[in-house]
Residue frames relative to the residue before (quaternion, step in Angstrom):
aa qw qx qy qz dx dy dz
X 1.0000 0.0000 0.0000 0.0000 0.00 0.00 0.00
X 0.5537 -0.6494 0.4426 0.2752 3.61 -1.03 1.13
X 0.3893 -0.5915 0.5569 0.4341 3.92 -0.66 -0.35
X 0.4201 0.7447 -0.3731 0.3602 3.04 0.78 0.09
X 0.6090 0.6079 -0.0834 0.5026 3.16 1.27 -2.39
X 0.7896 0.4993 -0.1437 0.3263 2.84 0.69 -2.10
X 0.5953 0.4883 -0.3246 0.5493 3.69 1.43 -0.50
X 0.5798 0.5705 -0.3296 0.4793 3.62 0.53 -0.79
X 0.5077 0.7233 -0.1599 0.4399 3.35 0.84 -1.10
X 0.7934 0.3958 -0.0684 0.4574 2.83 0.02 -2.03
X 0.5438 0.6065 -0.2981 0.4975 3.75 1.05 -1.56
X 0.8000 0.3469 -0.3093 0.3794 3.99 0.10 -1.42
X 0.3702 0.7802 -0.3683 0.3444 3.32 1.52 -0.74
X 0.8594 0.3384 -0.1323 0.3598 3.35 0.64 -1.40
X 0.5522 0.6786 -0.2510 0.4141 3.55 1.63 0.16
X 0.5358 -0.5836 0.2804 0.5420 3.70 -0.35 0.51
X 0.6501 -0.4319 0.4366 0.4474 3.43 -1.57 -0.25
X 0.5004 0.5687 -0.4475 0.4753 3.79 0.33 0.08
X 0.7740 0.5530 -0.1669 0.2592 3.12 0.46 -1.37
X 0.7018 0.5134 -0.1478 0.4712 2.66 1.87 -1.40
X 0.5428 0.6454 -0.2434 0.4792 3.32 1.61 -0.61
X 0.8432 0.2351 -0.2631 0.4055 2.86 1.35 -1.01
X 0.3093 0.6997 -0.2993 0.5703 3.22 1.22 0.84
X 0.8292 0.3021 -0.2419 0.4032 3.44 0.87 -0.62
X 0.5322 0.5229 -0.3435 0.5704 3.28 2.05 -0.55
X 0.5560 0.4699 -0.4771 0.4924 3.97 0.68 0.31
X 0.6163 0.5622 -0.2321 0.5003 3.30 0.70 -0.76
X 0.7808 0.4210 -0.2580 0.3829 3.38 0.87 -0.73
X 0.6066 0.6040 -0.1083 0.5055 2.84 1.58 -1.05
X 0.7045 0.1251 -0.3254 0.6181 3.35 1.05 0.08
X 0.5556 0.2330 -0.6159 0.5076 3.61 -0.25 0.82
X 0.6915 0.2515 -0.5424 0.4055 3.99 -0.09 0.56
X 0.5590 0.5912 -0.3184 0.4865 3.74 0.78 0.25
X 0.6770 0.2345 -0.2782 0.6398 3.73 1.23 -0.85
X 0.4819 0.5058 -0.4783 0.5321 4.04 0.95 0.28
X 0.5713 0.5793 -0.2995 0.4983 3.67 0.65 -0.42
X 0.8492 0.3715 -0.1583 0.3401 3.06 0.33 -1.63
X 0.4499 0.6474 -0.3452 0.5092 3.53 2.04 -0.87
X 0.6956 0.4817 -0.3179 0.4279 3.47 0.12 -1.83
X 0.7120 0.5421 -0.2674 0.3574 3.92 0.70 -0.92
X 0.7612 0.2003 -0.2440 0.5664 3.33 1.12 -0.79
X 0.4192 0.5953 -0.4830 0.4864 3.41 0.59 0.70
X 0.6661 0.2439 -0.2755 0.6488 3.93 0.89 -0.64
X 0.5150 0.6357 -0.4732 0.3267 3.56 0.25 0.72
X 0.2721 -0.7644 0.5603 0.1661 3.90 -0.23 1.39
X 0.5094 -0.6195 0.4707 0.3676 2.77 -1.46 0.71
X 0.4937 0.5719 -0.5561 0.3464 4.00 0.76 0.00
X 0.6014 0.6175 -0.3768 0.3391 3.61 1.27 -1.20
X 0.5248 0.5596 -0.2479 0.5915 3.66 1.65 -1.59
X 0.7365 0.3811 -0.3737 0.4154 3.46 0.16 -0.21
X 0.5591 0.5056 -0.3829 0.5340 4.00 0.80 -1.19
X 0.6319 0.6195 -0.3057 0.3514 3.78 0.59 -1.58
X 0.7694 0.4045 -0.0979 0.4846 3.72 0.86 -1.21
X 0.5346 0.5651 -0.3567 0.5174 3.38 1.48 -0.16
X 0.5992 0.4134 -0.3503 0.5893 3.97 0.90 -1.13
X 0.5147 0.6844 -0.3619 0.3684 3.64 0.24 -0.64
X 0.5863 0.4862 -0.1982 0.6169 3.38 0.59 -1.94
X 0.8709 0.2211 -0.2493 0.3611 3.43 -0.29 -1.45
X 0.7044 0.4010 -0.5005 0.3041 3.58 0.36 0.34
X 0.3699 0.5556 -0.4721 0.5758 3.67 1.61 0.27
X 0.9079 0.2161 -0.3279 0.1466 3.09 0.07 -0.89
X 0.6170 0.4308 -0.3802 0.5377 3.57 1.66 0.80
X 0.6368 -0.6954 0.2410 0.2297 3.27 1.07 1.11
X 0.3032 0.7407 -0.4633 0.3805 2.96 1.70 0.92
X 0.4911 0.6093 -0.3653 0.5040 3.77 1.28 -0.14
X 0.2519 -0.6126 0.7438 0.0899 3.73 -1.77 0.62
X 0.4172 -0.5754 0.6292 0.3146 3.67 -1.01 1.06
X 0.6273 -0.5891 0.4559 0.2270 2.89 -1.44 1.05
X 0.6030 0.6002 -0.2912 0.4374 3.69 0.65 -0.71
X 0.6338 0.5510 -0.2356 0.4891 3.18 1.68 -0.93
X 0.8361 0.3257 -0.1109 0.4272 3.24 0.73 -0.99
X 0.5791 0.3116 -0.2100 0.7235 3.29 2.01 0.33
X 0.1423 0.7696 -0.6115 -0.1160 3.66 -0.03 0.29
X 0.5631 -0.5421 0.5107 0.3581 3.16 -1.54 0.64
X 0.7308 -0.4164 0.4482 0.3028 3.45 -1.81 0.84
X 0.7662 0.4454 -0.2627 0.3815 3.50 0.70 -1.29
X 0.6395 0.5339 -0.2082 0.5124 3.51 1.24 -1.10
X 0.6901 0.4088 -0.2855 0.5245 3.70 1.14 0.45
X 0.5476 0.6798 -0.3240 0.3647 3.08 1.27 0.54
């Protein structure tokens, strides 16, 4: 375990039981969600990576896309 873990750890340690419970079912829930997401792109062909990057192209290129900046703005650019 990382000291990291082991601080984190230490930190939930000190919160009520609820907290910790709820704290661990987030915790769970994403490491069965990025297990999900691994096992998925792992069975992914590279023809699929390829079909995938083609719709892509075509939706940039008829302006069916938002700049990213747009659809994420930066912290600073919302000020």
């Amino acid at each position: 375990m990382t000291k990291l873990l082991q601080r984190v750890i230490g930190e939930i340690e000190k919160l009520p039981v609820d907290q910790q419970d709820a704290i661990a079912s987030r915790i769970l829930a994403d490491l069965k969600d990025e297990k999900a997401w691994a096992a998925r792109f792992a069975a992914t062909t590279d023809d699929q990576w390829d079909r995938l990057a083609e719709a892509v192209r075509l939706e940039v290129a008829s302006g069916d896309t938002v700049p990213l900046e747009d659809a994420f703005p930066s912290e600073t650019s919302q000020q």
